[in-house]
C-alpha positions, 0 to 999 in steps of 0.5 A, spaced: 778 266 667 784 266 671 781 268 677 775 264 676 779 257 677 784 261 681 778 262 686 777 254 686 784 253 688 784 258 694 777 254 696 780 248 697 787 250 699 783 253 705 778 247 705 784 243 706 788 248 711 782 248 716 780 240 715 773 241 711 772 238 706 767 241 702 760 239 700 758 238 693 751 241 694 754 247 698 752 254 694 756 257 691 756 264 689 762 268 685 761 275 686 765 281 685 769 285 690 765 291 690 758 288 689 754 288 695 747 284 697 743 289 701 737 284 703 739 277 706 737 271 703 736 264 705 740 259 701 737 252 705 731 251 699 737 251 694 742 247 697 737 242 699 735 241 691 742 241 689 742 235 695 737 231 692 734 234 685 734 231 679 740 235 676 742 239 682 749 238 682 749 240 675 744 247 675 748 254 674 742 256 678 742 264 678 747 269 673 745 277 674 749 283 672 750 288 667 755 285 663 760 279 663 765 282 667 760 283 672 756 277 671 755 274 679 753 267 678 749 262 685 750 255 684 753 248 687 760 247 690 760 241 684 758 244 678 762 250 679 768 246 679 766 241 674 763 246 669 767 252 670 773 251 674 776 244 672 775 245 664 779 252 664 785 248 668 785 242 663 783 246 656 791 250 659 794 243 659 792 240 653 798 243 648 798 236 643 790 237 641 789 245 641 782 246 637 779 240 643 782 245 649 779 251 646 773 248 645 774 246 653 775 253 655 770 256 650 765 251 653 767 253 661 767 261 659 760 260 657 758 256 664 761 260 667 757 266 664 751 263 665 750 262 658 752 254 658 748 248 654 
């Protein structure tokens, strides 16, 4: 959980240390170091729905691997942050209402698993 927040915040620390601001319907893909995509793939039909679909700036749209901890997951730049991201940053900072902050976590862990509702 950690290094997926942590990958946002170094997302926008290098957006804003280069003038870009980031597009809510950019794809994102989180992956892991030593995963590689052996065929190349086209994104612009993607990023496009999450432009203008009905619920694209909110879809986790693909999870694949063999477990949890290997579990890659392609969605927009604004879900990931508001449905993964974000969620794990406020759950931390919520010492006066515990049960309301791990039901917050829980529910951006399950997100950021694919596995969300």
């Amino acid at each position: 959980p950690f290094l997926w927040h942590g990958g946002m915040a170094v997302a926008h620390w290098a957006a804003s240390h280069h003038g870009i601001d980031p597009e809510p319907s950019a794809v994102l893909i989180r992956t892991r170091p030593d995963y590689a995509f052996l065929q190349p793939f086209s994104l612009s039909h993607l990023a496009s729905y999450f432009s203008h679909g009905p619920s694209g700036g909110d879809l986790l749209a693909l999870t694949f691997g063999e477990d949890d901890k290997g579990r890659q997951l392609i969605t927009s730049f604004r879900a990931y942050e508001r449905h993964v991201a974000l969620p794990i940053a406020q759950s931390g900072s919520m010492q006066e209402n515990k049960g309301y902050a791990r039901a917050l976590f829980d529910r951006s862990m399950l997100n950021g698993l694919g596995y969300g509702r």
